[in-house]
C-alpha positions in Angstrom: 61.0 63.4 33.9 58.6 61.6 31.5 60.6 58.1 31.4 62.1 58.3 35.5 59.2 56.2 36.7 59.0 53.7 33.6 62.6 53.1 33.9 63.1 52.7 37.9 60.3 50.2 37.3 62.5 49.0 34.7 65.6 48.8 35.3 65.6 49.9 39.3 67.1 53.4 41.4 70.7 52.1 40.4 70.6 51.7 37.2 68.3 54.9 36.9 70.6 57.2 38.7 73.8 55.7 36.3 72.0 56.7 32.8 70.8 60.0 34.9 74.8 61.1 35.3 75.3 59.4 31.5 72.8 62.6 30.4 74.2 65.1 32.6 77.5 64.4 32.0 76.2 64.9 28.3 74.6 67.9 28.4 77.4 69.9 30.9 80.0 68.7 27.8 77.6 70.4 25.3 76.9 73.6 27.3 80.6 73.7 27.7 81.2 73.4 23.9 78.6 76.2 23.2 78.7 78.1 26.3 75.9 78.0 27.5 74.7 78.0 30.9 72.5 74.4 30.5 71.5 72.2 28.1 68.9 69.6 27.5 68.0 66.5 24.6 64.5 66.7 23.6 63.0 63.4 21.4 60.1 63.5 19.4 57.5 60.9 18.5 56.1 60.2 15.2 58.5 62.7 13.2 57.9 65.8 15.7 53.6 65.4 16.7 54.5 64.5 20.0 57.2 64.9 22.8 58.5 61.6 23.9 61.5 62.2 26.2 62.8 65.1 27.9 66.9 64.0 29.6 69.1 65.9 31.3 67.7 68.8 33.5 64.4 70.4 31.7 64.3 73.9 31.2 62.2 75.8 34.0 58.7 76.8 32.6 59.1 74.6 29.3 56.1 72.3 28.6 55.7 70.2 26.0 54.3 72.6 23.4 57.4 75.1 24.3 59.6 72.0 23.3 57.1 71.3 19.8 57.1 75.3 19.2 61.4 75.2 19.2 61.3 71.9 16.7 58.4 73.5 14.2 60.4 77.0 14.1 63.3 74.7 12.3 65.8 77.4 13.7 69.7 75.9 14.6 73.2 76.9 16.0 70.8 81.2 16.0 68.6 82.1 18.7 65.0 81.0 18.6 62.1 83.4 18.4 60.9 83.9 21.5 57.0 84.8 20.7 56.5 81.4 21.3 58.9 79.9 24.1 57.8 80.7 28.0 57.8 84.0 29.0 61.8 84.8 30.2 63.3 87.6 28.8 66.3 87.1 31.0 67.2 84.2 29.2 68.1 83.3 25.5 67.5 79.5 23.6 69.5 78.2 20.5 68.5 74.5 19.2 70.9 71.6 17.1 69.1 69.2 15.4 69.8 65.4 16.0 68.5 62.8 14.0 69.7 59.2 13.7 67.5 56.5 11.8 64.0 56.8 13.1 64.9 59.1 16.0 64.5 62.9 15.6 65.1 65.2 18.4 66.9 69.0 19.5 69.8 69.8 22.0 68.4 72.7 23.7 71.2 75.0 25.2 69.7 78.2 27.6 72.3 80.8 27.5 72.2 84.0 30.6 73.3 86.0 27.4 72.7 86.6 24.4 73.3 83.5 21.8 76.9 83.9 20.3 77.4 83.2 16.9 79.4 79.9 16.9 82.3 78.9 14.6 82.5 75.7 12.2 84.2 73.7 14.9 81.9 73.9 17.8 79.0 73.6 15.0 80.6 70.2 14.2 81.3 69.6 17.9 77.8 69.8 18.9 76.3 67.9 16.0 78.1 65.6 17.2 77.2 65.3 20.6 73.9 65.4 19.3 74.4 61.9 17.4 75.4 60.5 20.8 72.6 61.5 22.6 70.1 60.1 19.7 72.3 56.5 19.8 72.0 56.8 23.6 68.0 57.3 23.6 67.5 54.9 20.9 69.8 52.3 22.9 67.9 52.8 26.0 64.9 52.3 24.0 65.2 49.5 23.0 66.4 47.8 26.4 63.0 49.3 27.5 61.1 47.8 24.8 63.1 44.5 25.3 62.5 43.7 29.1 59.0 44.9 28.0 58.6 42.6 25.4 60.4 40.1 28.2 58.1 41.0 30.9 54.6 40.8 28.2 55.9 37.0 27.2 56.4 36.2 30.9 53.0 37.2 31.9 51.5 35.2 29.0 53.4 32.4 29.6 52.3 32.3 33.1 49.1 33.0 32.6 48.5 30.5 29.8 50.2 27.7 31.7 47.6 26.4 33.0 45.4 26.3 30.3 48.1 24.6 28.7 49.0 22.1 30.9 45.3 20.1 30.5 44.9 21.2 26.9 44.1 17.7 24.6 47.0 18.7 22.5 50.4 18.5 22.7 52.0 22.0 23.9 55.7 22.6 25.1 58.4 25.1 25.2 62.1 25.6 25.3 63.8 29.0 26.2 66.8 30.5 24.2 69.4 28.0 25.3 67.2 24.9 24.6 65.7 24.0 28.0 62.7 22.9 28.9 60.3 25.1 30.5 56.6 23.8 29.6 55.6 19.9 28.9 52.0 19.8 29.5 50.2 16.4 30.7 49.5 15.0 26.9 52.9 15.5 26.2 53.8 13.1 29.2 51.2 10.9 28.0 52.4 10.3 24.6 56.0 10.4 25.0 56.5 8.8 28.1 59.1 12.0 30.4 57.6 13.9 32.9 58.3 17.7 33.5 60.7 17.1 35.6 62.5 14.6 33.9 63.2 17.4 30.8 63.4 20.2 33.1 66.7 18.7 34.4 67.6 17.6 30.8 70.5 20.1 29.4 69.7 19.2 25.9 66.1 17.4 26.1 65.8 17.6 22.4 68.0 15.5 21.8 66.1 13.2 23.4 63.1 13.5 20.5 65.6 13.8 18.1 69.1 11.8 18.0 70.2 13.0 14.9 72.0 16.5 14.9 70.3 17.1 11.3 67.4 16.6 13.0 67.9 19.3 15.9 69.5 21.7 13.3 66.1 21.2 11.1 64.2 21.9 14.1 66.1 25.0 15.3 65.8 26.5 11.7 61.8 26.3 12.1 61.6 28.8 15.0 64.2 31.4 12.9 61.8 30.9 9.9 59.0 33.3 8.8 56.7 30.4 7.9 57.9 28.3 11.4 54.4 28.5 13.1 53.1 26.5 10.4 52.4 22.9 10.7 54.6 20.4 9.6 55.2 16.6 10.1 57.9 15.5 12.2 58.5 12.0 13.7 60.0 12.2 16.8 61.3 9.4 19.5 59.3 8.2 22.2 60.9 7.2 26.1 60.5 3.8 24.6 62.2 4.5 21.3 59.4 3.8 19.1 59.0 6.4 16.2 55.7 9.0 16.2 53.9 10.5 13.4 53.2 14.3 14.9 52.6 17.6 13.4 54.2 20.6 15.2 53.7 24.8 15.0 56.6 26.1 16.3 56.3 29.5 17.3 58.8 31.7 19.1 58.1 34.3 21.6 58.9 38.1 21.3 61.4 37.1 24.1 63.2 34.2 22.0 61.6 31.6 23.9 60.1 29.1 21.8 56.4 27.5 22.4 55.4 24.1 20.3 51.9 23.1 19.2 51.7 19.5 18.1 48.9 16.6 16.9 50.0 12.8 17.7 49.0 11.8 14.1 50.3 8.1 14.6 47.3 6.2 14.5 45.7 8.4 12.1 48.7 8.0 10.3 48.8 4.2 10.1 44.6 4.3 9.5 45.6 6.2 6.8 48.0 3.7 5.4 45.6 1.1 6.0 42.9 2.9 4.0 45.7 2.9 0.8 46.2 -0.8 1.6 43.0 -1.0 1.3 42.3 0.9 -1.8 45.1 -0.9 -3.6 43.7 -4.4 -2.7 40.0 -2.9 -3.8 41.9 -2.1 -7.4 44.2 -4.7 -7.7 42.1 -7.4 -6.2 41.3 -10.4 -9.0 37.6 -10.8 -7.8 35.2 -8.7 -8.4 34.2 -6.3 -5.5 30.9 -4.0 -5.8 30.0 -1.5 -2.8 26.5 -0.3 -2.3 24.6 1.8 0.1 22.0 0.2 2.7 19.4 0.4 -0.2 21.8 -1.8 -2.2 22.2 0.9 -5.0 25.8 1.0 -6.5 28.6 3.2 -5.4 31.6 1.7 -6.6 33.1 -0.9 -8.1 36.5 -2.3 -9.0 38.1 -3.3 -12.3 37.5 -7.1 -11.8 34.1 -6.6 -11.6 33.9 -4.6 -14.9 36.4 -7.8 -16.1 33.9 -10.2 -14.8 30.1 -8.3 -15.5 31.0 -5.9 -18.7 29.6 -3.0 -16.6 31.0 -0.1 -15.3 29.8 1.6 -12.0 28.2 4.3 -14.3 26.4 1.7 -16.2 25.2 -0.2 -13.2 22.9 2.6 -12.2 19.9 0.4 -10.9 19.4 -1.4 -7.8 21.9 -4.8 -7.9 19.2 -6.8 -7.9 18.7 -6.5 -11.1 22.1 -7.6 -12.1 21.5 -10.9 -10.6 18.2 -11.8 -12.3 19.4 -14.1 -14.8 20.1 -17.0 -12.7 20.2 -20.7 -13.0 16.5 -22.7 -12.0 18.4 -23.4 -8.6 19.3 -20.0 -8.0 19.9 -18.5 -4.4 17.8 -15.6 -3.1 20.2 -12.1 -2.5 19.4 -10.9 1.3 17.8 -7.8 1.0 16.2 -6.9 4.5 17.1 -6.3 8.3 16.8 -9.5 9.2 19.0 -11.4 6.8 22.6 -12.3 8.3 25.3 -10.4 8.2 27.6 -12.8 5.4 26.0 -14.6 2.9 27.8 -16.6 0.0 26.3 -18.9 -2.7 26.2 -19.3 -6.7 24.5 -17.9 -9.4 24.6 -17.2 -12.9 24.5 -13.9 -14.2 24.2 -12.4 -18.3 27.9 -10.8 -18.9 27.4 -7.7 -21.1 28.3 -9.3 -24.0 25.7 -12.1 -24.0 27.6 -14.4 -22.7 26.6 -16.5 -19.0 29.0 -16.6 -16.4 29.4 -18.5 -13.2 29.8 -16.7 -9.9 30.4 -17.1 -6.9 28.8 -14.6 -5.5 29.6 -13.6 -1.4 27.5 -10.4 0.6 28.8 -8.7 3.5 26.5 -5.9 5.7 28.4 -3.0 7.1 26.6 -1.6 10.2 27.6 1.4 11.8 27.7 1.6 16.1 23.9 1.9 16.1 23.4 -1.4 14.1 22.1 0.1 11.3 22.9 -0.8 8.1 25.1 1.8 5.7 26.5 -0.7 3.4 26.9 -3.9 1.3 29.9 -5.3 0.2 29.6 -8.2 -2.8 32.7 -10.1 -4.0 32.1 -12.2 -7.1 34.8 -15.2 -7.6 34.5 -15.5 -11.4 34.1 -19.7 -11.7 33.1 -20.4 -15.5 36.1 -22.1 -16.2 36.0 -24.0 -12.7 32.6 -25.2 -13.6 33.5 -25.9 -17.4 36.3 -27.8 -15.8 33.7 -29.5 -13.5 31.3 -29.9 -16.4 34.3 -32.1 -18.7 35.1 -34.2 -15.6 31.3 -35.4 -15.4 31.2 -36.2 -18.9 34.7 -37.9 -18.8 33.6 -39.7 -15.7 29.8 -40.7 -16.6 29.3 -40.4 -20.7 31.4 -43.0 -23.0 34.0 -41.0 -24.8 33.0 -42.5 -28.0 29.5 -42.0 -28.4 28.6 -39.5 -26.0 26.0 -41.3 -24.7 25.7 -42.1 -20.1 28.3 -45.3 -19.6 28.0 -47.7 -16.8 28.4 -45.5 -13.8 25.8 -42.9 -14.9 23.3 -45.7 -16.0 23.4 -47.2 -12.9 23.2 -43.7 -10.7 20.0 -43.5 -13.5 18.6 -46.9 -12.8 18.6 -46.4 -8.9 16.4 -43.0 -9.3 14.3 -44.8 -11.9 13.8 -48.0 -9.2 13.1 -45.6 -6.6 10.3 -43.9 -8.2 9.1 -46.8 -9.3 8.5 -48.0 -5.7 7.0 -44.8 -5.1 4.7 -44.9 -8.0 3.9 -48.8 -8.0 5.4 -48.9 -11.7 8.2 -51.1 -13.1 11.4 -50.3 -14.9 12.9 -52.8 -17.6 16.3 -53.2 -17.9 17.4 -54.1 -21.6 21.1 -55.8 -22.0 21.6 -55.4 -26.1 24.8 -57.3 -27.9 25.5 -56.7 -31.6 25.7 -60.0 -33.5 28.6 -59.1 -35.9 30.0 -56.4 -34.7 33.4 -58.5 -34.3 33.6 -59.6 -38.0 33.0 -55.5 -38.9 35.4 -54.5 -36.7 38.4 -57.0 -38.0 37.3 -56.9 -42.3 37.0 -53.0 -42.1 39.3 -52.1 -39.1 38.7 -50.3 -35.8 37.7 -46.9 -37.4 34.9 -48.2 -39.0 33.6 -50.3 -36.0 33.6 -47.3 -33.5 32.2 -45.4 -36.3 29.3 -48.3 -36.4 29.0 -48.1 -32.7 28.4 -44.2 -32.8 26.0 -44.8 -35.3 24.0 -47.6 -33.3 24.0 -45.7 -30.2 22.3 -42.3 -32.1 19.5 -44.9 -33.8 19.1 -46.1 -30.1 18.4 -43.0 -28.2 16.3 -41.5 -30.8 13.8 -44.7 -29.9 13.5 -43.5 -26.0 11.7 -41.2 -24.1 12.9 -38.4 -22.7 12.1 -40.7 -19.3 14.3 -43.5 -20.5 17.9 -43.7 -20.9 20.2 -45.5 -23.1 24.1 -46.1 -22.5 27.2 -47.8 -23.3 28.1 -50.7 -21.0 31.6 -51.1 -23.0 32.7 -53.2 -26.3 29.2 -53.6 -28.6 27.0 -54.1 -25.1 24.7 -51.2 -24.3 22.1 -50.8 -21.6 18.2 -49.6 -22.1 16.5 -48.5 -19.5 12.4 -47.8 -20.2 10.2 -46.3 -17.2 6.7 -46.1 -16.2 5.8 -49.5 -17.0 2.6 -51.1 -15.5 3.3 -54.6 -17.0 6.4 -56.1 -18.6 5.2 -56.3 -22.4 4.4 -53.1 -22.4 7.9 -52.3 -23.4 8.0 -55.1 -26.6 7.0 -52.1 -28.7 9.7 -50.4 -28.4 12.4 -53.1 -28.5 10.9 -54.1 -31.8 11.4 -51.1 -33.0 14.8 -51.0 -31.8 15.9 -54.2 -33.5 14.2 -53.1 -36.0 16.5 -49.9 -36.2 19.8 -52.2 -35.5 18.8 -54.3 -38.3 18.6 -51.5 -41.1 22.0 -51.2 -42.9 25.2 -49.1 -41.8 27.4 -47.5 -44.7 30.7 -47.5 -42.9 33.8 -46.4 -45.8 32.0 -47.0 -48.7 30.8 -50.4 -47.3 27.4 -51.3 -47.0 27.3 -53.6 -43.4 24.7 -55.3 -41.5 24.2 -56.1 -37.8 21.5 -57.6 -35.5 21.3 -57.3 -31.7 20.4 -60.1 -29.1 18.5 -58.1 -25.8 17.8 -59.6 -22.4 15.8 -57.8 -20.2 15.1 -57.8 -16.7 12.5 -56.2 -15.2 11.9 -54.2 -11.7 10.8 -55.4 -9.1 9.5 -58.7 -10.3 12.8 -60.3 -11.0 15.3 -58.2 -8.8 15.1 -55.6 -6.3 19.2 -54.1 -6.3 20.5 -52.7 -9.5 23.3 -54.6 -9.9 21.2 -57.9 -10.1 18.9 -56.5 -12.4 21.6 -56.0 -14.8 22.8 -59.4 -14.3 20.0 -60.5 -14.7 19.6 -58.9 -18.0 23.1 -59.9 -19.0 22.2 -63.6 -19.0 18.8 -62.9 -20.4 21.3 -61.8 -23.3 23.0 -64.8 -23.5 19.7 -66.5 -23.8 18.8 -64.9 -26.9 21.9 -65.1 -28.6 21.3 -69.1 -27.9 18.1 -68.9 -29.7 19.5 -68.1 -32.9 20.5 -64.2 -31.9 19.0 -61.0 -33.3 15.8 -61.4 -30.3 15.0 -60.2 -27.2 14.4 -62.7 -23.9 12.9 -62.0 -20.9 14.8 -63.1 -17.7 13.4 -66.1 -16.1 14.3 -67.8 -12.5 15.0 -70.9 -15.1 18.3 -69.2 -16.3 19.3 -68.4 -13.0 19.4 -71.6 -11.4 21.1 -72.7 -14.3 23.8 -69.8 -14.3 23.5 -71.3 -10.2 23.8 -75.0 -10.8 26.8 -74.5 -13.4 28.7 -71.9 -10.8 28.5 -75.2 -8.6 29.4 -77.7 -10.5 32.7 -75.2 -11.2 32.9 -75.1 -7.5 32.8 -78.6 -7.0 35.3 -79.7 -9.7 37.6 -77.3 -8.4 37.5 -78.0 -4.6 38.0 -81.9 -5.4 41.3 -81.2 -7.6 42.5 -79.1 -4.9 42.2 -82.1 -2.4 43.1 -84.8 -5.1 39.3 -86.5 -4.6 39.6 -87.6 -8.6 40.3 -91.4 -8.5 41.8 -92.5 -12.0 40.7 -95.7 -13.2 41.2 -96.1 -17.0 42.6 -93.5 -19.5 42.2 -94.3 -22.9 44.5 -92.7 -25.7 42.2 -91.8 -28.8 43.2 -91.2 -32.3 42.2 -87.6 -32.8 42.5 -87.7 -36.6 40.2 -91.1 -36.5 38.7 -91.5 -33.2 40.2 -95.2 -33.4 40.7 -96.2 -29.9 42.5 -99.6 -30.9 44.8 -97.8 -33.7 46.5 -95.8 -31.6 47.2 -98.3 -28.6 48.5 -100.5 -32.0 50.4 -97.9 -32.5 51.4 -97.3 -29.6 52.8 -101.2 -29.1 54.4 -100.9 -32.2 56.1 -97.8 -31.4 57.1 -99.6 -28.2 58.2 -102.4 -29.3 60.3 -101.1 -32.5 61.9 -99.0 -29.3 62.6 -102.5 -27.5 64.8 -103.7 -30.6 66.5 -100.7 -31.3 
């Protein structure tokens, strides 16, 4: 028969020769019920086109279109026409349909006699021996199809296991009871068990996957329709450590169960590092601006719209042209090959608005493998307010709070540069020490208010006198400093400090009160009567001094004179003091003076008299 070779390869002789006695047995208890002298099942393919199985024993002379010709005449429990059955006319054939699901077929029955007419009760007995024949076909069927389907997956299996085994990817497989039976060499490699190892495993998916939710979620996948799809799962390692895979699970037609997996773990953590990043680019208080290698903008974050006013759509030009409004002392951007690869300096740039703002601007180059450049990073450090903050401390430290003008320290940073040229340029600089004469009697009638009001007032007279190249400040009290350049001889500057006593001298309205003050000026002059700062403004000090003893409201020059003096005095202070420390005064005669009348004799009379009135009492 048809299927006798198919199934011994199948199923072997023994089991063969069993479902051969299963049909006889079958078709003697239908002959029996009709009787007939033999019988035979006949199954049909595709709804009658084609024979597909012949069981029992086969009629003599009957081909397949014999067995076709019986099923298109439609003819049951009468005899069949037999114009188109093989040519016997000693014998006679009746058909019963059978049909169950998608399996359609006859029971043939050959009779040595003419075909009897059968009652209701072997009708019903045959129809259903006819059922048990189709659930018996379509039962051996599908164990055919089965170890088929078994034998197809085994061959692919083996045949793709070695392809498998040095695939990049991760590829293993379980059978139907959840063993092992393919771990390829990645699979080792990433989580750490050999073959072996999970081959001896009962249960080495537990091993991935601790928790029974887990193993439950994973055996669902292979039942599902969509369970070749990929999907992230984060399995254990051998050293317990956590992976980021995705996995196809895809189950054979035999129920074995193949797995097709990416190790995503350091794409994965790349990928959180790239959100990292991107929140830090957004949320980052400075200023960050990405461009390509020809430093044209790509993006930009908030800060830097904060900081600049522009958006990356509105910086469409090259950056350089953001930076052009710079300070005199500005930095040059790199722009080339050559430059470094970090570069960081200030400049000044035009906000938006109008407005000038300080940066501190920082470039980084991003070079691929090849060392070419792809892109430039800038940061800009907003630092206005540090260099507003920077800007009050300088004048705080070197202008007087009261006028506004350079005090001590900054005069004397100013008269070192001004010395130093000087010696450069074989000029001179004059130091000018001015006093107000007055100022103290102002300062008690009116009250403080109106003598720092006075003092604001002298020192705006004052600097509108100077050069640009000379400098005028406030030493402290009502002493200021002036400090004229580019002298060539030391009278050449008696110009302008007439004019400034001049100025001094014209009258301040101070709270409705019309004042008047003068000023006495000493001046010292570089390097004729000092060479170190600090001595010329001594020098100048006691210069001062000088005038004010010549009737005040004057200038003096400084001469050696009113050093040695200043010297000789300084001495004599010395002296006196070093002799009453080691008791060298010798006391000879101290007389007691009447202060009221200078009477030298009155008070020592008085002084008896006063003694001796003390004797009597």
């Amino acid at each position: 028969m048809r299927a006798q070779n198919k199934k011994e390869a199948i199923f072997g002789k023994a089991a063969d020769a069993h479902n051969t006695d299963i049909w006889l047995h079958l078709c003697k208890s239908a002959a029996d019920r009709a009787g007939a002298s033999r019988a035979c099942f006949v199954f049909f393919l595709h709804g009658g086109s084609a024979v597909a199985d012949v069981m029992g024993d086969g009629f003599r002379g009957w081909q397949d279109q014999h067995y076709l010709a019986a099923w298109q005449q439609g003819v049951f429990y009468t005899p069949l026409s037999a114009s188109q059955l093989p040519e016997s006319i000693t014998r006679l054939y009746s058909a019963v349909p059978l049909s169950r699901k998608q399996v359609c077929g006859l029971l043939l029955l050959e009779f040595d006699k003419p075909v009897p007419e059968l009652n209701t009760q072997a009708r019903n007995q045959l129809a259903l021996l006819a059922e048990h024949g189709a659930l018996l076909w379509r039962e051996q069927e599908l164990d055919i199809r089965q170890h088929d389907l078994n034998l197809t997956s085994g061959r692919l299996l083996n045949r793709l296991k070695v392809l498998f085994l040095h695939a990049p990817i991760l590829i293993n497989g379980f059978n139907t009871q959840g063993r092992c039976i393919l771990w390829n060499q990645e699979c080792e490699r990433v989580f750490g068990w050999c073959f072996a190892e999970l081959e001896q495993h009962e249960a080495p998916i537990s091993l991935f996957y601790p928790d029974p939710k887990e193993q439950q979620q994973l055996w669902h996948t292979f039942r599902e329709v969509h369970g070749s799809e990929f999907r992230e799962w984060h399995p254990l390692n051998r050293q317990g450590e956590r992976l980021t895979t995705l996995w196809a699970n895809i189950m054979l037609p035999n129920g074995d169960m193949i797995c097709v997996g990416h190790d995503i773990t350091e794409q994965r953590a790349f990928e959180v590092q790239q959100q990292l990043a991107a929140s830090v680019f957004e949320a980052s208080y400075d200023g960050i601006m990405l461009t390509d290698a020809d430093n044209r903008v790509i993006k930009v974050n908030p800060s830097f719209t904060r900081i600049t006013g522009y958006t990356a759509e509105q910086v469409t030009v090259r950056v350089s042209t953001l930076f052009e409004h710079q300070c005199e002392e500005r930095p040059a951007l790199p722009g080339n090959t050559q430059d470094p690869a970090h570069w960081q300096g200030e400049c000044v740039i035009c906000h938006r608005d109008g407005t000038e703002r300080n940066l501190l601007l920082s470039k980084s180059v991003i070079k691929d493998a090849q060392d070419v450049v792809q892109n430039h990073v800038f940061l800009l450090t907003d630092i206005s307010h540090i260099k507003q903050h920077e800007a009050e401390l300088r004048q705080q430290a070197l202008y007087d709070s009261l006028t506004r003008i350079p005090n001590r320290q900054l005069f004397s940073e100013l008269l070192e540069r001004a010395m130093a040229a000087a010696q450069r340029n074989s000029t001179m600089v004059a130091v000018c020490y001015l006093d107000l004469d007055g100022f103290k009697q102002i300062n008690d009638t009116l009250g403080h208010a109106a003598g720092d009001r006075l003092l604001v007032e002298v020192a705006e007279r004052m600097t509108l006198l100077v050069r640009s190249c000379d400098a005028v400040a406030r030493l402290g009290g009502d002493e200021f400093a002036l400090m004229i350049t580019g002298l060539h001889h030391a009278l050449e500057c008696t110009d302008i400090l007439e004019r400034m006593l001049s100025a001094v001298n014209e009258p301040f309205h101070l709270h409705g009160h019309q004042v008047r003050v003068s000023a006495s000026i000493g001046i010292a002059v570089y390097p004729e009567d000092a060479s170190h700062s600090e001595h010329l403004l001594g020098h100048a000090d006691k210069a001062m001094y000088e005038a004010k003893k010549q009737g005040k409201g004057r200038y003096v020059f400084f001469e050696p004179m009113l050093h040695l003096e200043d010297q000789q005095r300084h001495r004599l202070y010395a002296e006196l003091l070093h002799a009453l420390r080691n008791n060298e005064f010798l006391l000879h005669y101290q007389p007691k003076i009447d202060l009221f009348s200078r009477d030298l004799a009155t008070v020592f009379r008085t002084h008896s008299q006063a003694t001796a009135r003390s004797s009597d009492s």
